[in-house]
C-alpha positions in Angstrom: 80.4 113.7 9.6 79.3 116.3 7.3 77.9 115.8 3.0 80.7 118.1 1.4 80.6 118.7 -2.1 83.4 118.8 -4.6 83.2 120.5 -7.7 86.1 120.5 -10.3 85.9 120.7 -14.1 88.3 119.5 -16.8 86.6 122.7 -18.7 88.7 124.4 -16.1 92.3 123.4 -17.0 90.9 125.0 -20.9 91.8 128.3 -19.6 95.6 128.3 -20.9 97.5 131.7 -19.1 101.0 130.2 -20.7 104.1 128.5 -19.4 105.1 131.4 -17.7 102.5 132.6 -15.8 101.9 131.6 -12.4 98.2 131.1 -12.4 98.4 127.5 -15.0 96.7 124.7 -15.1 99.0 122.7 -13.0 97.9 124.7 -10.3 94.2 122.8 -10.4 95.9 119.5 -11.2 97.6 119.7 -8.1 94.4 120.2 -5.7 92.9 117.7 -7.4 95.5 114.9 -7.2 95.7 115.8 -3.4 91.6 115.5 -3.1 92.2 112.6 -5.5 94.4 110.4 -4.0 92.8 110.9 0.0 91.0 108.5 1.4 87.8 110.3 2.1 87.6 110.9 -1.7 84.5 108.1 -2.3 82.9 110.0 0.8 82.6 113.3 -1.3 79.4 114.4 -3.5 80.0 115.7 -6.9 79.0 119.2 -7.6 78.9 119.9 -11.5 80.2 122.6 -12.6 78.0 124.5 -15.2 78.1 127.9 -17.4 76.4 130.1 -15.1 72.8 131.7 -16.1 74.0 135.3 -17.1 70.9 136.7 -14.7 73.2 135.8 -11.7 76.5 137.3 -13.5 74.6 140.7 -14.1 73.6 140.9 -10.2 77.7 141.6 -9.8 79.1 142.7 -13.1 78.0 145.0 -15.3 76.5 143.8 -18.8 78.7 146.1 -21.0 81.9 144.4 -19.2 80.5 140.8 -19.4 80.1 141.5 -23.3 83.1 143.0 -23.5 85.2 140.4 -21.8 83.5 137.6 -24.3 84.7 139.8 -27.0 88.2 140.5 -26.4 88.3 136.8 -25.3 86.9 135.6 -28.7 88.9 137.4 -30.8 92.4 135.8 -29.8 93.6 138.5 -27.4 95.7 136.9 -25.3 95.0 139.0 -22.0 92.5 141.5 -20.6 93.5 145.3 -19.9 96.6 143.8 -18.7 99.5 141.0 -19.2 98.3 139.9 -15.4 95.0 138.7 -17.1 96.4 136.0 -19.3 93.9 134.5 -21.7 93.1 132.4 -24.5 90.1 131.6 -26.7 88.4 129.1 -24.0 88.9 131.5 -20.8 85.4 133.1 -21.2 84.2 129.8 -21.2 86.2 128.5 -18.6 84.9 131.5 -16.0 81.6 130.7 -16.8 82.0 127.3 -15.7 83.8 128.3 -12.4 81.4 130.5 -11.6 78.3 128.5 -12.4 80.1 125.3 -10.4 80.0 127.8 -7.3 76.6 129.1 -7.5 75.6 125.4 -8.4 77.1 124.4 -4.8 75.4 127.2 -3.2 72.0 125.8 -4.5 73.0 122.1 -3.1 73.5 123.8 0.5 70.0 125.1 0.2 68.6 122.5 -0.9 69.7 120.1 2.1 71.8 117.9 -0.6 75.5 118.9 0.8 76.1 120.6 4.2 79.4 122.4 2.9 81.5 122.7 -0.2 85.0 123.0 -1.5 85.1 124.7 -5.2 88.5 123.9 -6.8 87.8 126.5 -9.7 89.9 128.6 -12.2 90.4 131.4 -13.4 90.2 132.5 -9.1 87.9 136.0 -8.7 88.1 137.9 -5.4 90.5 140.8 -7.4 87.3 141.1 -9.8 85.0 144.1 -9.5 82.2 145.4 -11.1 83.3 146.4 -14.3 87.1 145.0 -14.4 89.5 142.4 -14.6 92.2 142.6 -11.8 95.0 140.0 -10.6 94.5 137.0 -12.8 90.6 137.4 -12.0 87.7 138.0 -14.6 84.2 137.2 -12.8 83.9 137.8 -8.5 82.9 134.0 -8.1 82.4 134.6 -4.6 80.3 137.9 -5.0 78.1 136.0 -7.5 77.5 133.5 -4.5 76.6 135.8 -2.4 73.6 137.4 -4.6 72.3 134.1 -5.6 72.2 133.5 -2.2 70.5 136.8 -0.8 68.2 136.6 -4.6 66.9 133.1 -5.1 66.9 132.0 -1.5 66.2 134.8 0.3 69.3 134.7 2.7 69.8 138.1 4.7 73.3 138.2 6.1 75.9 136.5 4.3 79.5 136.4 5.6 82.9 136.1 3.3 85.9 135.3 5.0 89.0 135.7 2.4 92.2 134.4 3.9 94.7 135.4 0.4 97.0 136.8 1.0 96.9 139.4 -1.3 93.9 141.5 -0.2 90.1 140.7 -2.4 89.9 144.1 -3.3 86.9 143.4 -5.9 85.1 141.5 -3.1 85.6 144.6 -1.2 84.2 147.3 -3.8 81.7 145.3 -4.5 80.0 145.2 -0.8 81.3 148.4 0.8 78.0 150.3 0.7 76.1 146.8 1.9 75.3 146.1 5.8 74.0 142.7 4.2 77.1 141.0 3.4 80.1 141.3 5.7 83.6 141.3 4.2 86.3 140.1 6.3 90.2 140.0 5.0 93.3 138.9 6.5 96.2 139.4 4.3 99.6 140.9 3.8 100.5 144.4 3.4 102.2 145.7 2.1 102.4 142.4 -0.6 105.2 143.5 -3.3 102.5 146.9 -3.4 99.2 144.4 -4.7 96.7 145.5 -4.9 97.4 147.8 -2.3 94.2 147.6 -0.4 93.0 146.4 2.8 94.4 148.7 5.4 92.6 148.5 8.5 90.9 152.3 8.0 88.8 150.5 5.3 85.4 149.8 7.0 83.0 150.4 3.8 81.2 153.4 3.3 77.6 154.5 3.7 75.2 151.8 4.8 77.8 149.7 4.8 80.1 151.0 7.5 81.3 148.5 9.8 80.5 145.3 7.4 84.4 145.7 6.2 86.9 144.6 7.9 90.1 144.0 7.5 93.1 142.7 9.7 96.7 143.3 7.6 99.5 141.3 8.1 103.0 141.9 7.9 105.5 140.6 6.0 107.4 137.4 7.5 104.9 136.7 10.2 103.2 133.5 10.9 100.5 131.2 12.3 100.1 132.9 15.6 99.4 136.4 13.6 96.9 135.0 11.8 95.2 133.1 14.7 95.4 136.2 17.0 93.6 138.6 14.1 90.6 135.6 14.1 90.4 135.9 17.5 90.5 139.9 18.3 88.9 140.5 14.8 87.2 137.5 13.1 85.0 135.8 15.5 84.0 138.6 17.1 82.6 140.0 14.7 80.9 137.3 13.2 79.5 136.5 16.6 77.4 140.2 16.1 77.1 139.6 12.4 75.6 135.8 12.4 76.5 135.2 8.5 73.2 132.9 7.6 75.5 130.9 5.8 80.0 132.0 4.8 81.6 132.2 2.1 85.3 131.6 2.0 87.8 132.6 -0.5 90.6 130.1 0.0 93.8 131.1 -1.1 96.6 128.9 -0.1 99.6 131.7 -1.3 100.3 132.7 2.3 102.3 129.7 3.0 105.8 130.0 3.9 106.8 127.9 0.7 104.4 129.9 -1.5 106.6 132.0 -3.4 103.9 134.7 -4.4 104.2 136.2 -0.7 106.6 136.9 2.5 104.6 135.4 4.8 105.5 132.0 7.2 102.0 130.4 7.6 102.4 126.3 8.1 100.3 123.8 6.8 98.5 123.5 10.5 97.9 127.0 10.2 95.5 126.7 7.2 93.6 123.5 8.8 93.7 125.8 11.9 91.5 128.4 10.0 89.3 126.6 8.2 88.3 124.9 11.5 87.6 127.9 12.9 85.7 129.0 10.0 83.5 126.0 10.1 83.0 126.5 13.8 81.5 129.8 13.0 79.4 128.2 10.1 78.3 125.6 12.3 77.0 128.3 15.3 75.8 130.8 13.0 74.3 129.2 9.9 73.4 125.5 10.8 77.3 124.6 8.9 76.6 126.0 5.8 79.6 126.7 3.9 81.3 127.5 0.5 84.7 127.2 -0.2 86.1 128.5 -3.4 89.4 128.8 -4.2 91.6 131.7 -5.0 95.4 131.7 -4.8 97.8 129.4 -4.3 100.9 128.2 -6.2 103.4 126.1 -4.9 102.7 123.2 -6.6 104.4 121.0 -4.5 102.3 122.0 -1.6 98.7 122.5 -3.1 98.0 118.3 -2.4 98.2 118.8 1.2 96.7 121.5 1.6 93.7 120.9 -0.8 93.3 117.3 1.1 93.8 118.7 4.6 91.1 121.2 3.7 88.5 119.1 2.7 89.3 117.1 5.6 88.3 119.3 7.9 84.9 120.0 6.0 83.9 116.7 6.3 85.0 116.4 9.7 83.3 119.8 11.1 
C-alpha cells in the first residue's frame, strides 16, 4: 500500500467562471465528494495547498504576464484575452493556490513523506504557456512541477503523461526545445478544432527532438485505442526515457458521457491508465508520482472516477 497525498482547497471553489461556463466550481465538489465519501479516505495524507513562491512561477511564465494576469484579475475583468478565460476578483488568488498545492506535493514526494499524489486543483493548466492564458488555463501547474523538480531537487529526466483529451498545448511549448522533460499526449483530434495541436509530426524542436510525443485519437473511439497508443507509444518510450519521477495531467473529459469530447472511453479505461502509469512510476522512479487534474465535466461521473483514481494510487 502506497502514502498518497490529497490536496484540495476551499480557496479553490473562490475562482467563480459563472453559471454558464463549464469549468465551475461544481466540477471540484464533485471529485471531492467521490474522494470524500470512499473508504480509503482516512488512509490519505493531506497536502496543503499554498500560494506558490513567485521564484517557481517565473521558471515557466514570464514576469510581465504573471503581473499582468494579477492586474486584469484585480481590476474586475471578468476574463483574460478571452471569454474561454472566465474570471473573477479571487482567480489570481485561486491559481496561486493550485499551483503552490502541486509544487507542495512534489516537495512531499522528495522528501519521503507521500510516495504519490492526486492534486484536485482549479483553475486546470496544461493549455497555459509561457506568456498566455489558453482554454480555461492561467498558470502550467504541471510545467511548474516539473522545474521545481529539476531546480530544487536536482531531478534530471522528468516525464508528463497528459491523458485530456484536448491536446496540453502549453505543456508542449513549454518543453519542445528540452531533452530533459518528456512530453507525452494522447488525445482527440481533431476535438471541435481545440487547440488544434498534437498531431503526431510534432516531436519538439532543437535539443528537444524526440522528447514529444504525441499519439492522436479519433473521434468516437474507445478503451482499446487508448490502451494500444500506451502500448506502441507510451511505454516504450518511457522504457528509453526512465522519467526520475511522472507527472500526469489528469483529465477525465474523454469519457463517453463527458460532453466536452466525441470520444467512448469507460470508466475501466481511466483506472486502466493510471495503472499503467503507476507501473511505469514504480519501474522508473521508485513510484513517484503527481497527479493533477485538468479536465473533466460530467458531473455526475467525476465521483467515480476521482475515487477510482485514487484507488489505484494507493494500491500501486
Amino acid at each position: 500500500m502506497k502514502k498518497t497525498g490529497f490536496m484540495y482547497d476551499q480557496g479553490l471553489l473562490l475562482h467563480d467562471t459563472g453559471s454558464d461556463h463549464p469549468e465551475s466550481p461544481e466540477r471540484l465538489l464533485a471529485v471531492y465528494s467521490g474522494i470524500r465519501s470512499a473508504n480509503f479516505f482516512r488512509l490519505l495524507i493531506p497536502v496543503d495547498a499554498q500560494r506558490i513562491d513567485f521564484k517557481w512561477l517565473e521558471t515557466v511564465h514570464n514576469p510581465d504576464y504573471i503581473y499582468y494576469f494579477e492586474e486584469i484579475c484585480l481590476s474586475g475583468r471578468t476574463y483574460l484575452d478571452s471569454q474561454d478565460n472566465r474570471m473573477c476578483p479571487d482567480t489570481f488568488d485561486a491559481t496561486l493556490l493550485a499551483s503552490g498545492g502541486v509544487v507542495n506535493a512534489c516537495r512531499m514526494v522528495m522528501e519521503g513523506l507521500i510516495d504519490n499524489a492526486f492534486c484536485a486543483v482549479r483553475p486546470p493548466g496544461h493549455h497555459a504557456g509561457q506568456n498566455f492564458a489558453m482554454g480555461f488555463c492561467f498558470f502550467n501547474h504541471v510545467a511548474i512541477a516539473a522545474r521545481y523538480l529539476q531546480k530544487a531537487w536536482g531531478i534530471e529526466r522528468v516525464g508528463i503523461v497528459d491523458f485530456d483529451v484536448h491536446h496540453g498545448n502549453g505543456t508542449q511549448r513549454i518543453f519542445e526545445e528540452d531533452p530533459t522533460v518528456f512530453y507525452y499526449s494522447i488525445h482527440q483530434h481533431p476535438t471541435f478544432s481545440f487547440p488544434g495541436t498534437g498531431r503526431e509530426f510534432e516531436k519538439g524542436t532543437g535539443a528537444g527532438l524526440g522528447f514529444t510525443l504525441n499519439s492522436p485519437v479519433l473521434p468516437g473511439q474507445s478503451d482499446q485505442a487508448y490502451r494500444r497508443h500506451f502500448e506502441k507509444d507510451l511505454c516504450p518510450a518511457f522504457d528509453s526515457f526512465k522519467p526520475q519521477v511522472i507527472l500526469v495531467s489528469c483529465g477525465f473529459d474523454a469519457h463517453e458521457d463527458d460532453d466536452m469530447s466525441d470520444m467512448k472511453v469507460t470508466t475501466d479505461g481511466f483506472s486502466w491508465m493510471i495503472r499503467r502509469i503507476c507501473e511505469l512510476a514504480q519501474r522508473h522512479g521508485s513510484g513517484r508520482l503527481i497527479s493533477v487534474l485538468e479536465g473533466g465535466y460530467c458531473i455526475r461521473r467525476l465521483p467515480e472516477l476521482a475515487r477510482n483514481h485514487v484507488e489505484i494510487l494507493i494500491g500501486c
